[in-house]
C-alpha positions as a Markdown table, in Angstrom:
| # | Residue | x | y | z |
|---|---|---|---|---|
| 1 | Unk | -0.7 | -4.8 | -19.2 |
| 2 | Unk | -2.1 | -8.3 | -19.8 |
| 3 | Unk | -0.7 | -11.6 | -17.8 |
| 4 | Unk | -1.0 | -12.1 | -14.2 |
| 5 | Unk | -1.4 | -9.3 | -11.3 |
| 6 | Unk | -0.4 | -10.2 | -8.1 |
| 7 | Unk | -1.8 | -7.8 | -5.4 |
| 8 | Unk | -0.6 | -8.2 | -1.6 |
| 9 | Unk | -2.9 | -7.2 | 0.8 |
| 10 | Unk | -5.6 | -7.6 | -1.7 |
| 11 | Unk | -8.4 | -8.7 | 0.5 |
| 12 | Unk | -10.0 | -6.0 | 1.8 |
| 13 | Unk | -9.4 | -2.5 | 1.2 |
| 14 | Unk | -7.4 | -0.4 | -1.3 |
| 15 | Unk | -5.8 | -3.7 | -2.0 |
| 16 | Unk | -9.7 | -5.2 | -2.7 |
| 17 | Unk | -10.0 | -2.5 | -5.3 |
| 18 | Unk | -6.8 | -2.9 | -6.9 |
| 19 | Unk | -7.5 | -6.8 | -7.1 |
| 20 | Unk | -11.0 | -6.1 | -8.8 |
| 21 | Unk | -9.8 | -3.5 | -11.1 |
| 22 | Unk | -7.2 | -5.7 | -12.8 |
| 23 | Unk | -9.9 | -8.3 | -13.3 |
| 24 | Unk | -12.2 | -5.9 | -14.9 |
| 25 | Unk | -9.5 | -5.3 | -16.9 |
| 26 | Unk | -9.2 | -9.0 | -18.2 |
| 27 | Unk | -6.3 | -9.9 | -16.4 |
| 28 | Unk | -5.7 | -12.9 | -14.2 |
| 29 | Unk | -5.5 | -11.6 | -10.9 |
| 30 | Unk | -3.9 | -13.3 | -7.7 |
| 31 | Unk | -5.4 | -12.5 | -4.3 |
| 32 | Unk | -2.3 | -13.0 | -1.3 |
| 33 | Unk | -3.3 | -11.9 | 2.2 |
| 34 | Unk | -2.3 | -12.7 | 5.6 |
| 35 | Unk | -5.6 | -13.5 | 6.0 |
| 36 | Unk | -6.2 | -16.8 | 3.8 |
| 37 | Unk | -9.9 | -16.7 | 4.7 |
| 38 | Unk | -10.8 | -13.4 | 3.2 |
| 39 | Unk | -8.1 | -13.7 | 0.6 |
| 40 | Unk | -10.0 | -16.7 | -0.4 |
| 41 | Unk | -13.5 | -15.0 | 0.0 |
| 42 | Unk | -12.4 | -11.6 | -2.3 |
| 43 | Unk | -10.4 | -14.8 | -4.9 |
| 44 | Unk | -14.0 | -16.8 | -5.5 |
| 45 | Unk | -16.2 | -13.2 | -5.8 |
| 46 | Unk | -13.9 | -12.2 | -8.5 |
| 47 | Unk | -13.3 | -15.7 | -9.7 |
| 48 | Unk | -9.2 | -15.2 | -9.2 |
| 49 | Unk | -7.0 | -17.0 | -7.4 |
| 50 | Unk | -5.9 | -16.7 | -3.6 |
| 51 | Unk | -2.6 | -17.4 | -1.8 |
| 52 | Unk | -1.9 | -17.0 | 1.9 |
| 53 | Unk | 1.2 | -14.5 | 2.5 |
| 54 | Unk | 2.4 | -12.8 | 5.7 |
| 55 | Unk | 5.0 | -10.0 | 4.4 |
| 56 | Unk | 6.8 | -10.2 | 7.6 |
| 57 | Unk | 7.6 | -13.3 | 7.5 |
| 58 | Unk | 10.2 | -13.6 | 4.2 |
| 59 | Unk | 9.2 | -17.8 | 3.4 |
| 60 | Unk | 5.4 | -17.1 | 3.3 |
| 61 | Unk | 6.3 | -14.3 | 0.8 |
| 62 | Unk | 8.5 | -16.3 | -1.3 |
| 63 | Unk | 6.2 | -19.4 | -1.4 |
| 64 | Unk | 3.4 | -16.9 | -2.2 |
| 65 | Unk | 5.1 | -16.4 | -5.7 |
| 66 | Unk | 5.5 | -19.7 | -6.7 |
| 67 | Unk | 3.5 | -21.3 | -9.5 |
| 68 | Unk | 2.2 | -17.8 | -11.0 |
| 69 | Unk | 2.9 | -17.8 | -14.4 |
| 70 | Unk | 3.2 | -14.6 | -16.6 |
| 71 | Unk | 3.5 | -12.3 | -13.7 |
| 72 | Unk | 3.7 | -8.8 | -15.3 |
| 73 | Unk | 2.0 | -7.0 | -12.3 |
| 74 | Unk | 3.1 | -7.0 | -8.4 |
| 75 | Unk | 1.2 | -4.8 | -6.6 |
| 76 | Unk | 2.0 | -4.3 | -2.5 |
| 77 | Unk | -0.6 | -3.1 | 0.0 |
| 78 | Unk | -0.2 | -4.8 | 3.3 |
| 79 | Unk | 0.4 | -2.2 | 5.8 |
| 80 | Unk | -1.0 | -0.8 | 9.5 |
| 81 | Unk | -0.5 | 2.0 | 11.8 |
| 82 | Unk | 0.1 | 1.7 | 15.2 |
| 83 | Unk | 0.2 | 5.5 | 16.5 |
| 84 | Unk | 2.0 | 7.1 | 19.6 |
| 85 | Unk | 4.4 | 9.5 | 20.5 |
| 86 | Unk | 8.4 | 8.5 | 20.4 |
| 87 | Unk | 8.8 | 9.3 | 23.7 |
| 88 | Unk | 6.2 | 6.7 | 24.3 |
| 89 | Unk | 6.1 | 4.3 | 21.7 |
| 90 | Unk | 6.7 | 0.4 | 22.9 |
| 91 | Unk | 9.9 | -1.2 | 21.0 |
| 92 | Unk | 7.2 | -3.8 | 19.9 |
| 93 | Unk | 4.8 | -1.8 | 18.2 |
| 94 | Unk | 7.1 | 0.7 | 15.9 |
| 95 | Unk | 9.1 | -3.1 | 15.2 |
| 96 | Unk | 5.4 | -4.0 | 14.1 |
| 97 | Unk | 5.0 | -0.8 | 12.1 |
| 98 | Unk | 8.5 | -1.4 | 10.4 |
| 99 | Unk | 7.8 | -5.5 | 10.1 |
| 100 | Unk | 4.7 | -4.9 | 7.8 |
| 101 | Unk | 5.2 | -1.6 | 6.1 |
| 102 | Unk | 8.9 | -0.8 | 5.4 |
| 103 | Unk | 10.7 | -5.1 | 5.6 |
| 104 | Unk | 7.3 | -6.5 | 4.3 |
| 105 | Unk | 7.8 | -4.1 | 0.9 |
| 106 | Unk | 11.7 | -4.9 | 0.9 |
| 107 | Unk | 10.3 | -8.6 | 0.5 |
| 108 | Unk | 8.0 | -8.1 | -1.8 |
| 109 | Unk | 9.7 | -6.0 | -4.0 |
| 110 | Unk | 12.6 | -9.0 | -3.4 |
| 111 | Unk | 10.6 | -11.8 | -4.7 |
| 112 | Unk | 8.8 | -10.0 | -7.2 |
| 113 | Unk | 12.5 | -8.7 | -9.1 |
| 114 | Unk | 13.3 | -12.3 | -10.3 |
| 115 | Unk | 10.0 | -13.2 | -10.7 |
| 116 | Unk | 8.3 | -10.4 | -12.7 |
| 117 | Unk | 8.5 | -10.8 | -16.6 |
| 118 | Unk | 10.9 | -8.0 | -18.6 |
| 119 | Unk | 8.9 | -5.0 | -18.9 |
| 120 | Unk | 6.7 | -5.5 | -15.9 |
| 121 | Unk | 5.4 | -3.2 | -13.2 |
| 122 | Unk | 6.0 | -3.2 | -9.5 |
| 123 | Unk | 3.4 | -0.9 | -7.6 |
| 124 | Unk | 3.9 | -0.1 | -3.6 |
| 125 | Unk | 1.4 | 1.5 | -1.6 |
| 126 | Unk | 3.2 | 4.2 | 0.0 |
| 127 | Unk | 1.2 | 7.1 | 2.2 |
| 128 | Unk | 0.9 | 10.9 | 2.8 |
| 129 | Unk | 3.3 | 10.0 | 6.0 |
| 130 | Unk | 5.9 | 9.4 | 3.6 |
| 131 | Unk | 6.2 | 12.9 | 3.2 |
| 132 | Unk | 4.1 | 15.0 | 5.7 |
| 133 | Unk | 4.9 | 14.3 | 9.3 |
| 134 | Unk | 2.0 | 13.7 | 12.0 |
| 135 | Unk | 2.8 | 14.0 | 15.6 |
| 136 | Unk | 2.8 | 10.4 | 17.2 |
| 137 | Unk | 2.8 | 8.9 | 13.7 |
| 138 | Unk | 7.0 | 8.4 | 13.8 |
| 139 | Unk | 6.8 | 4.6 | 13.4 |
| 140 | Unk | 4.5 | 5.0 | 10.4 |
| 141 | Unk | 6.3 | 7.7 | 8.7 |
| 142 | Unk | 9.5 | 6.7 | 9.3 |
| 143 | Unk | 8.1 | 3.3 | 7.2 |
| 144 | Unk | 6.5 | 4.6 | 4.2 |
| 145 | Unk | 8.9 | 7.5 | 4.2 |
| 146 | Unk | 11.7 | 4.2 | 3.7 |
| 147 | Unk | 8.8 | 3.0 | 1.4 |
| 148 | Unk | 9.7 | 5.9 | -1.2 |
| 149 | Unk | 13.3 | 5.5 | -1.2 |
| 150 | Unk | 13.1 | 1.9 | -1.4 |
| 151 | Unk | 11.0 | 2.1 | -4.5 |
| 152 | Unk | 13.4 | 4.6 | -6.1 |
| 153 | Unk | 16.3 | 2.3 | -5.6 |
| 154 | Unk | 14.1 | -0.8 | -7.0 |
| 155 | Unk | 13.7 | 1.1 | -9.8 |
| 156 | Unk | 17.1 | 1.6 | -10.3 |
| 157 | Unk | 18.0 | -1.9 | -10.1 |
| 158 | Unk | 15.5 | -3.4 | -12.4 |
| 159 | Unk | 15.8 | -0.4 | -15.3 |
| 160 | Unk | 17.9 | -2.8 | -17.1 |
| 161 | Unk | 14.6 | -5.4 | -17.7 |
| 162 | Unk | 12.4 | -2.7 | -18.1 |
| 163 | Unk | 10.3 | -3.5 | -14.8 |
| 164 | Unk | 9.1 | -0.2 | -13.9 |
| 165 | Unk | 8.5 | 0.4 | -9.9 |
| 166 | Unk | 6.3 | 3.3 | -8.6 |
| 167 | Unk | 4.2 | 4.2 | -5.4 |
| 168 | Unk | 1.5 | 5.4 | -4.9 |
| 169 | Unk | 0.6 | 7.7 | -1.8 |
| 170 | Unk | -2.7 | 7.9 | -0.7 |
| 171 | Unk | -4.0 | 10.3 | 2.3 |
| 172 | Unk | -7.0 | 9.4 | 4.0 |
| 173 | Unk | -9.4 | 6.7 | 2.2 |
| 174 | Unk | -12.3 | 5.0 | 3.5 |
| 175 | Unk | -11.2 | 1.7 | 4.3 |
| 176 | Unk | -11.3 | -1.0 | 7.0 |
| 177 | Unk | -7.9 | 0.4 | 8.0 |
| 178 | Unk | -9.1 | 3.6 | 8.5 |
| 179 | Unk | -12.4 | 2.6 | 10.0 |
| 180 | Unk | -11.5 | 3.0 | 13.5 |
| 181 | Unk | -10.5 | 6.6 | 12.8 |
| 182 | Unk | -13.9 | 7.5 | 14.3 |
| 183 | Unk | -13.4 | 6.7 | 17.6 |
| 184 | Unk | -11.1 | 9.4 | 17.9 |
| 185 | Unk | -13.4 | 12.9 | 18.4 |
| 186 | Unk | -13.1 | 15.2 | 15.5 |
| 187 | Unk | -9.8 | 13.3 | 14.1 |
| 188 | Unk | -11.8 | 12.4 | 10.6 |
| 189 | Unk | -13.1 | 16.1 | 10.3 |
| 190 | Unk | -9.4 | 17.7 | 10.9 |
| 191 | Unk | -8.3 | 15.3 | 8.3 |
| 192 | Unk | -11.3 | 16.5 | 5.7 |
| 193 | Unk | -10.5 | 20.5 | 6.8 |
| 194 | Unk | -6.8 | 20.1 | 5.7 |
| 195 | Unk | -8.0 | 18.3 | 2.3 |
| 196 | Unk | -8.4 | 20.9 | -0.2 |
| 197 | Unk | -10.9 | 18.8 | -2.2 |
| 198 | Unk | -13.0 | 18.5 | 0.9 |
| 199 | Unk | -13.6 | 14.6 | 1.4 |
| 200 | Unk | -11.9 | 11.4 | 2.2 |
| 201 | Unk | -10.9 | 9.4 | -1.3 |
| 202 | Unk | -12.3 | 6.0 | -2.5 |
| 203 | Unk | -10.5 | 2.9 | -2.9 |
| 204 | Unk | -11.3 | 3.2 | -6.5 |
| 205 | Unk | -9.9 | 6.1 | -7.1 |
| 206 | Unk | -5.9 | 4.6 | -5.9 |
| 207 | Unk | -7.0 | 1.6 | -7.7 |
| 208 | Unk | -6.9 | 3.9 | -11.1 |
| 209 | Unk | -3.9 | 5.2 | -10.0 |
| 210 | Unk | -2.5 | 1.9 | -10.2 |
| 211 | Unk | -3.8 | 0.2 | -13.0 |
| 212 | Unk | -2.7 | 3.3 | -14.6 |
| 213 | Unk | 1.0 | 3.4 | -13.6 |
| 214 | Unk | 0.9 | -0.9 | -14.3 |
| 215 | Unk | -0.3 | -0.1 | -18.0 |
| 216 | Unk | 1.5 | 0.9 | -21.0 |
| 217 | Unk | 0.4 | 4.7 | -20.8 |
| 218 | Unk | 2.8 | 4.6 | -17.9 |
| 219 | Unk | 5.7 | 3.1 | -19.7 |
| 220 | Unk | 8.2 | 5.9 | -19.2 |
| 221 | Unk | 7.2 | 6.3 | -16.0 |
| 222 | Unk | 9.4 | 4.3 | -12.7 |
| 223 | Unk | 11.2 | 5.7 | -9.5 |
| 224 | Unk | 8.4 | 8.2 | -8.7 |
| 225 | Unk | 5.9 | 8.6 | -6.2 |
| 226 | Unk | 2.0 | 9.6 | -7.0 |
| 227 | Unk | 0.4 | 12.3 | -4.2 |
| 228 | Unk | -3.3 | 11.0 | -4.6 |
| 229 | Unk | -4.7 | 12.3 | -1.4 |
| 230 | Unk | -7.4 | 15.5 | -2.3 |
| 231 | Unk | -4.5 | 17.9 | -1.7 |
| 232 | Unk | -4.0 | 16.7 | 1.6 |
| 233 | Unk | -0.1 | 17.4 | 1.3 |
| 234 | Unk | -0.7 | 20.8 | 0.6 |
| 235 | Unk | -1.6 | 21.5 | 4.5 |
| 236 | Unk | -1.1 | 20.3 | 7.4 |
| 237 | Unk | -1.6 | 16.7 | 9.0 |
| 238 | Unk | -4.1 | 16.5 | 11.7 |
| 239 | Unk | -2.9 | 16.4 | 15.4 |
| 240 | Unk | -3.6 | 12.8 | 15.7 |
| 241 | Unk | -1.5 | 12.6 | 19.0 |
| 242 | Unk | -3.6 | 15.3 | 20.6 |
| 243 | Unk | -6.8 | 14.0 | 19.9 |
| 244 | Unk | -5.7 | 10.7 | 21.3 |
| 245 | Unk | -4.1 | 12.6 | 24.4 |
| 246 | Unk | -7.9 | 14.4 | 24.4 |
| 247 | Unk | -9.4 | 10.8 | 25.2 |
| 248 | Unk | -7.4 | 10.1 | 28.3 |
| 249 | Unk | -9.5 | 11.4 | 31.4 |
């Protein structure tokens, strides 16, 4: 779909690759990040153009729409993982979780609604956690579990435009987010055992998932959600709570 793509979290990561693939594409291509400075670094490589948004915070996400004309894309990526067990979890952190995940997509997909042209596409990042549970990932699945629903109601909504809203639901993929996975002793190898395709994914390869679903190939398409994770919902998530428990002398 030609006009303007806006993509949340597009500085770094899946969002990075979402961001670059729309321009590839020929479309005009907003960068928004919480992070103003790399939002404006990715912006300049890819000669698009960079606002600063925090998704928790709902006037930075409204003043992060305005001016962009012929928006006909809205992609969300911002999101984080805090893990711990429920019996353990500080308030703070799964409010955190919930803040940026689960309330930063309602506000996105919020802003977006009256903003996006007729016919448009609205895209959310969702995740494996929204349908495979991990022990001490409650705060993060309980998020992008609401993620899936929320989209499915958006979709509802907006039908009568002909904005079409779909996630996408990535398992593991090699990221900045994910970086820090290999502190953890053998967390990234349980997650590549219970991948039937046998590796971690590539930011490119959600980024095709969503130019896809934004396009007109996808035009019958709104309310779902898009397993593109190696398999990795086939089997079982890794015991991410153990492993940290394993750590603690």
């Amino acid at each position: 779909m030609s006009g303007t793509a806006l993509v949340v979290g597009g500085a770094s990561g899946i969002g990075l690759a979402v961001a670059k693939a729309f321009v590839a594409e020929g479309n005009q291509v907003v960068v928004a990040d919480v992070n103003a400075e790399a939002a404006r670094s990715a912006a300049d490589e890819m000669g698009a153009r960079a606002v600063a948004m925090d998704v928790t915070d709902e006037a930075s996400v409204a003043a992060g729409f305005d001016g962009i004309e012929d928006l006909r894309t809205v992609v969300s990526c911002a999101g984080l993982t805090i893990p711990g067990a429920i019996t353990e979890l500080p308030l703070e952190q799964w409010q955190t979780t919930i803040d940026v995940c689960l309330t930063g997509s309602f506000l996105v997909l919020k802003h977006a609604g009256p903003r996006i042209a007729d016919g448009g596409s609205i895209v959310v990042i969702s995740s494996l956690n929204g349908r495979q549970p991990g022990a001490g990932m409650g705060a993060y699945c309980a998020s992008k579990a609401g993620v899936t629903m929320l989209v499915e109601v958006a979709a509802l909504e907006l039908a009568s435009r002909g904005v079409r809203v779909n996630a996408v639901s990535p398992g593991l993929v090699d990221t900045p987010l994910t970086a820090g996975l290999s502190i953890v002793p053998g967390l990234t190898d349980e997650y590549i055992e219970n991948t039937p395709l046998g590796r971690a994914g590539r930011p490119d390869e959600i980024a095709d998932m969503v130019t896809l679903l934004a396009s007109d190939k996808a035009s019958w398409i709104t309310g779902a959600a898009f397993d593109v994770n190696g398999g990795a919902h086939l089997q079982r998530y890794p015991d991410v709570l153990g492993k940290l428990r394993a750590m603690v002398p």
